[in-house]
N, C-alpha and C positions, 0 to 999 in steps of 0.2 A: 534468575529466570523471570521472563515478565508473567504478574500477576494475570489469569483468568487466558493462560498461552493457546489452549484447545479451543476456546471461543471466540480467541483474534485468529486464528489460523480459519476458522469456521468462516468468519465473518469475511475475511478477506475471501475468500474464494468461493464466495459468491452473495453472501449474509446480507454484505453490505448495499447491493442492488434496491434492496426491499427498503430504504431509508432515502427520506428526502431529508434535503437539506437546506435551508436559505441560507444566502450569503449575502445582505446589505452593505454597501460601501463605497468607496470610492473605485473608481474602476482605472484602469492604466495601460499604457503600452507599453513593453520594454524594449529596445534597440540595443544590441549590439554589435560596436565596431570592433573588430580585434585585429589584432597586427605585430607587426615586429619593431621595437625600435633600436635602429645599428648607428643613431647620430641627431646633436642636435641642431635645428636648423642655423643655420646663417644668417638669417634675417632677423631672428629674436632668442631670445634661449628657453627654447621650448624644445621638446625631443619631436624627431619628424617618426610618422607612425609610416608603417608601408604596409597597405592594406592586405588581409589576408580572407578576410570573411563578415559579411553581416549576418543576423538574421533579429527576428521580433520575436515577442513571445506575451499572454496577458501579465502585466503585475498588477499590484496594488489587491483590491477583492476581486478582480480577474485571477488571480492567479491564486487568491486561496479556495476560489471554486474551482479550478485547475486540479488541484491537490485533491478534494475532495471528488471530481469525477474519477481522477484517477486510482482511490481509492474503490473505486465502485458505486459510491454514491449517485442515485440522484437525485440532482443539484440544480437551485433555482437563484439567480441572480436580479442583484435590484441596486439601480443607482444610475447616474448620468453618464450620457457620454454626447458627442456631437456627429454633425453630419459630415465628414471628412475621410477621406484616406485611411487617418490611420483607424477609425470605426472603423470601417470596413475589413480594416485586416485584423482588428478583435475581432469584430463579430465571425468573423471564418472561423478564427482557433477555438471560440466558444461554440460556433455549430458542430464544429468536427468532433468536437469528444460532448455530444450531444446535450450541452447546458444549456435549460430553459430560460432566453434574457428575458420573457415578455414584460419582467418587470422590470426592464429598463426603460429609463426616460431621455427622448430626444430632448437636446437643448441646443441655443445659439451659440454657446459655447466653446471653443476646442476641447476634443478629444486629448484627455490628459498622457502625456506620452515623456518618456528618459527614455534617453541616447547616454548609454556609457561607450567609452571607446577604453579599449583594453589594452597595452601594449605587454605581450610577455607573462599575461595572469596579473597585471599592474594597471588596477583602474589609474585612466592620467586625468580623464576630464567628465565630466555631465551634463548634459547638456537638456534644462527642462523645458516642457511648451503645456501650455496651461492657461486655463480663463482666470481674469487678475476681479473679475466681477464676482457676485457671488450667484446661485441661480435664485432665478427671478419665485414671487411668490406662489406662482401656477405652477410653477413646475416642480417646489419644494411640496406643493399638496398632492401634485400628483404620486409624485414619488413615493409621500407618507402612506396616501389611501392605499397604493398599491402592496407596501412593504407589512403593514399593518393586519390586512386579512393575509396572507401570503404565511404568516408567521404563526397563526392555528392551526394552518393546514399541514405543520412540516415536523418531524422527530428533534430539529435542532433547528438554532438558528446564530447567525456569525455577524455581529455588528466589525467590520473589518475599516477602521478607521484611520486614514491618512489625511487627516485639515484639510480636504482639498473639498468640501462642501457639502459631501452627501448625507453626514450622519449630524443635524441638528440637536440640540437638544428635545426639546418636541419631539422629533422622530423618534430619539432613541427611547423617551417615555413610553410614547405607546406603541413602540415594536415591543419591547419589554414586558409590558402590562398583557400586551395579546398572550404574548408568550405563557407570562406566568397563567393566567387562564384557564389556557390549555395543556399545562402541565410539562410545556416544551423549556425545554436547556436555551440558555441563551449566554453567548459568549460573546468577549466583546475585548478585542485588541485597538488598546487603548492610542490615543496621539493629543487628546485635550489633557491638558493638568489639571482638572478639576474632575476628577470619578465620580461627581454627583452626577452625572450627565449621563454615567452608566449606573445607577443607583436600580437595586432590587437584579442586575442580573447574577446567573450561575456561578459566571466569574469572568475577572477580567483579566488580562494577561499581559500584564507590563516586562521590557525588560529591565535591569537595574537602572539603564540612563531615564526612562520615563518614567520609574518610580521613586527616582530622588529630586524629578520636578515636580511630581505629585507632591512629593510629601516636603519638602524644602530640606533634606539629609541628603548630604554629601553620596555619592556611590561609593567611593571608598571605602566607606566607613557598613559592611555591609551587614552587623549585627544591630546595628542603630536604626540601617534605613528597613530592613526585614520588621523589626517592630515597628515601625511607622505605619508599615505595610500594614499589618494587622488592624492596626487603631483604625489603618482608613478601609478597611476590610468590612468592621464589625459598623463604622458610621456610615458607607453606604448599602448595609444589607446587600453584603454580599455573602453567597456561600463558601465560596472560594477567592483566592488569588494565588494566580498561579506565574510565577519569577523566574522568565529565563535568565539563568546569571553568565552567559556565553562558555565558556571555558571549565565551568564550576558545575556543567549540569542545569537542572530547574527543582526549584524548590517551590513546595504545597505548603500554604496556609491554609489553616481550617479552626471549627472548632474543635477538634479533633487532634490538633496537635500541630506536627511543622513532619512532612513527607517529604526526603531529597531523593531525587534522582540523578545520578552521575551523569557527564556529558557521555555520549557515545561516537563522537567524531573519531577516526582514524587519520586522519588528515584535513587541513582547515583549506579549500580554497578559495572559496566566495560565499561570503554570508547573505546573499542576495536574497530573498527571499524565503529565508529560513524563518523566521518567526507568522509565514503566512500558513507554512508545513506543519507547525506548531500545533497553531490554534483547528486547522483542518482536520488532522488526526485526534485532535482533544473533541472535536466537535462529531465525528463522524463514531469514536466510541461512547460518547456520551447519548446519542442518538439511537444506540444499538442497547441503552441500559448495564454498559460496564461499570466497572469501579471508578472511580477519578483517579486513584492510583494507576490502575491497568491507564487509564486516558494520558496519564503522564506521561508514564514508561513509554507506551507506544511512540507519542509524541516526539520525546527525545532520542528514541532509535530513527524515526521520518527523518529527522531533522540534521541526524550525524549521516546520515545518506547525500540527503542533497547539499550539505554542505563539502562534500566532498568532490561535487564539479561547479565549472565555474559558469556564471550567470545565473539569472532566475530558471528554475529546472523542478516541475513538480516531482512529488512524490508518484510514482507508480506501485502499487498492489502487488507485483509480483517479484518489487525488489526487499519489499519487508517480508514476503514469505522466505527468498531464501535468504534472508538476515536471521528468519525465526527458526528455522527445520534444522537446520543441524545441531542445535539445543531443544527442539522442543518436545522430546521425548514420548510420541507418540506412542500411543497404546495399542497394541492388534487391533482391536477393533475399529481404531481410526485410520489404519491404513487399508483396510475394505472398502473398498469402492463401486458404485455403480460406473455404469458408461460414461454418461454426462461430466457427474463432477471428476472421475479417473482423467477426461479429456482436458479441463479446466486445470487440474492439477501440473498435466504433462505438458500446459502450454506454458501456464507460470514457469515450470523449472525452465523449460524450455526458453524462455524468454530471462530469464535469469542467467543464462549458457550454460546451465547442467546437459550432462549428456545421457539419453535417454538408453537404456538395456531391457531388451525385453525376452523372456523365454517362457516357455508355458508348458503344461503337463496334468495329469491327476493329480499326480502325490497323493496316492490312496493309505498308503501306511509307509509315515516318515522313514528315511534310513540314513544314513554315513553316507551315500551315496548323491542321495539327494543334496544334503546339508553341503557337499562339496561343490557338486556341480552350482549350487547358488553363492554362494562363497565366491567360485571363477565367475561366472557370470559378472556379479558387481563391482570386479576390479575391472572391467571394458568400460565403464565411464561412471557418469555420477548416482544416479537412478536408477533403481531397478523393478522393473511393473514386472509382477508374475501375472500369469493368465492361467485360469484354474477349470477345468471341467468340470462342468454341475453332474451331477448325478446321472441326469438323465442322458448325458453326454457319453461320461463314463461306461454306464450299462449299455450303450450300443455297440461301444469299441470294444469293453473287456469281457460281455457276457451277463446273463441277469443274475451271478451273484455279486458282482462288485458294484458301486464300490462296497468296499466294507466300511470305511469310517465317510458319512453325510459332509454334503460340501458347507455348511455351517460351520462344521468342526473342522475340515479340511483348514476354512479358510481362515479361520482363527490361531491353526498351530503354524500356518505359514506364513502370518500375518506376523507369527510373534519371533522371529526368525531376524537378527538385525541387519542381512545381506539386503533383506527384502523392503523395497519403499513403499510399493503398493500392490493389493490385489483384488482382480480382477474375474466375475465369474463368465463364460461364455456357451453358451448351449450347443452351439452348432458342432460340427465334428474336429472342425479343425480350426482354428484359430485367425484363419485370413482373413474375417471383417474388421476381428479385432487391432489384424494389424494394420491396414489400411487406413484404419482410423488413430493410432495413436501415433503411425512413423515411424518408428523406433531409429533411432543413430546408430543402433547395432542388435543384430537378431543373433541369441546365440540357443546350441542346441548341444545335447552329449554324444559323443564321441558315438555311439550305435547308428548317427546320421550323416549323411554327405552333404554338400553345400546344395545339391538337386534337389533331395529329397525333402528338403526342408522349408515347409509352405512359406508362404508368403519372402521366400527370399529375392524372388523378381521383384518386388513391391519397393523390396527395399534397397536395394542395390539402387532399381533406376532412380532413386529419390535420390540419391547419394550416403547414403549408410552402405555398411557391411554387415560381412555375415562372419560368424566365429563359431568353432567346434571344440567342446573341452573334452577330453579325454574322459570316459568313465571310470569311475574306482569298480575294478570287479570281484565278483563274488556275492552282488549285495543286490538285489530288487524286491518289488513289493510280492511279487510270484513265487520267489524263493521263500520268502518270511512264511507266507499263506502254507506252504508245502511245508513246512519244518511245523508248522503249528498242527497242521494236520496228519502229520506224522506223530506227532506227541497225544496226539487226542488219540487216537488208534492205538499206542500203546496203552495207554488208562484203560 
């Protein structure tokens, strides 16, 4: 189970809003071509592709502030790009999921951009476009001034480093030093063989191939190059170094010891972008004051996600919840919910393709009855939101001696009920606002009700859901209980 599971659950669903983020680096476009190939050409022997689909998307530090908006974060961006086309089609994907570029720097330069062409899930070719000059000194200052104050103001900060000119040495000095400062994490995904150049940050996040250029040990050899690791660990004041070994998981050095995490991939199909998912989830719980453990784990659960479609694909927030919830062994009490986050919650599943069950009630004094009727209920799809009468709700409908057990406790014994995913309290008499607002895919009700009678069932029909009636177990209510109990007190 991943360490600190009810604060990443917290954090994701909504936590992580409250967290800025910088991201320093090289910025990038990614292209792809995909297609089918059924032959090679006749002209050369190259396989002919037959087009089936393009589209773009950010890489490079584009794409690991991607990861991290989609996370929830936000997220501030810093590095060059140029005045061209393909700018203009980052700069959209970075305004649409609301990332702050201001601290990007125009330059003369092309807009760094890959074009892979994909035949069959089979990269064949790549195609790079990119300035062969380096940027000029004005614009390397601007960058730094900008990246520099940018880096006190934020919970974390992501030196995201691909050689292609953004992260100097200088720069990474004193984005580093702001950092330390300010008490801010600072991560840093490596591409120089020299880790002096990331010296003094949090940690740096090599995988095995650039940590046996770091250190001059084979990759092969992965008990040799792991101690290397360390040596250059402790000689650039680092806190950490943290080794994705592909296949094998990622492994934590510290002073503290050696921490593995297993891979979590279910199927491998394009590592595109996976180590940008890595350091984004590393940086977005480090931001939040988790563990570095918990930042790991997290990490490599992002990471077995988006390696599982193919191209660059961030992480989304609401695909590590339902990776997290059906292990994460939530307590009644965290399945109470106000409106707001019940809402948030129902869109995650929702957007996740769970399917939404909703039924509501008192439930003044638990029975066999009840426990069945939510039992049926939860086999109509994936989630089950109960919706509960507050007290005051109760005493208009049953009369001013009920309820007899307070919706505190109400909500607590049907919270701990494992039919039940969430609940919900509502004032009103009947439950139509509430369902109006959360949708439901299927409204069900017990067997004492008709498909008419049963509010909010227009609501949900026209939306496209249905409506379902289980049968009641008879003999059993909270009326009957009341009258047997008060028959026994008359007898005393």
């Amino acid at each position: 189970m991943l360490p600190e599971i009810h604060k990443v659950l917290g954090l994701l669903e909504g936590g992580f809003a409250e967290l800025k983020v910088l991201v320093v680096g090289d910025l990038m476009l990614d292209r792809y071509i995909l297609g089918d190939v059924d032959r090679i050409s006749p002209e050369a022997p190259v396989p002919v592709l037959r087009h089936v689909k393009r589209y773009e998307t950010p890489g490079g530090a584009a794409n690991v502030a991607m990861n991290l908006a989609g996370l929830g974060c936000r997220t501030l961006l810093a590095g060059f790009w140029g005045n061209d086309a393909e700018q203009k089609e980052l700069a959209g994907f970075l305004e649409k999921a609301r990332i702050d570029t201001t601290g990007v720097v125009s330059t003369a330069s092309p807009t760094t951009s890959k074009t892979r062409i994909v035949g069959r899930q089979q990269q064949l070719l790549r195609l790079d476009i990119e300035g062969r000059e380096k940027p000029s000194e004005v614009d390397c200052g601007r960058l730094m001034e900008s990246a520099e104050q940018l880096a006190g103001k934020v919970h974390a900060v992501v030196l995201s480093d691909y050689a292609k000119g953004a992260l100097s040495a200088e720069l990474c000095e004193r984005v580093i030093r702001a950092a330390r400062q300010a008490g801010v994490p600072v991560l840093a995904d490596p591409k120089s063989p020299d880790f002096g150049k990331y010296s003094g940050a949090t940690t740096v996040c090599p995988n095995l191939g650039e940590l046996a250029v770091a250190t001059g040990v084979a990759a092969s050899d992965t008990d040799a190059l792991l101690a290397a690791g360390e040596a250059l660990r402790k000689e650039h004041d680092l806190r950490f170094l943290t080794v994705t070994m592909s296949g094998k998981g990622i492994r934590l050095l510290s002073d503290a010891g050696v921490y593995h995490s297993p891979t979590r991939a279910r199927e491998v199909f394009d590592v595109s972008g996976a180590g940008d998912t890595v350091i984004a989830a590393m940086a977005a719980a480090l931001a939040a004051g988790l563990k570095m453990e918990t930042a790991v784990e997290l990490a490599n659960l992002a990471a077995g996600i988006v390696v599982g479609k193919v191209g660059t694909v961030p992480i989304a927030h609401h695909e590590l919840i339902a990776a997290l919830t059906p292990s994460s062994g939530f307590s009644a009490g965290e399945k109470i919910l106000d409106r707001e986050r019940l809402a948030t919650r129902v869109a995650e599943w929702r957007a996740a393709g769970q399917t939404i069950v909703f039924t509501n009630g008192c439930f003044d004094l638990l029975h066999v009855g009840h426990v069945t009727l939510l039992e049926e209920c939860h086999r109509f799809g994936s989630k089950l939101v109960l919706g509960l009468n507050t007290d005051a709700s109760v005493c208009r409908l049953k009369g001013p001696a009920r309820p007899i057990v307070g919706e505190r406790e109400r909500s607590r014994v049907m919270a701990a009920l494992a039919a039940v995913d969430a609940v919900v309290l509502f004032d009103e008499d009947t439950p139509r606002e509430l369902i109006r607002e959360i949708k439901p895919d299927v409204l069900v009700k017990g067997g004492d009700y008709s498909v008419e009678t049963m509010v909010g069932h227009e609501d949900v029909i026209a939306a496209g859901g249905r409506v379902e009636i289980v049968p009641i177990v008879e003999g059993f209510s909270t009326t009957s209980i009341v009258r047997k109990l008060q028959s026994v007190e008359e007898r005393v």
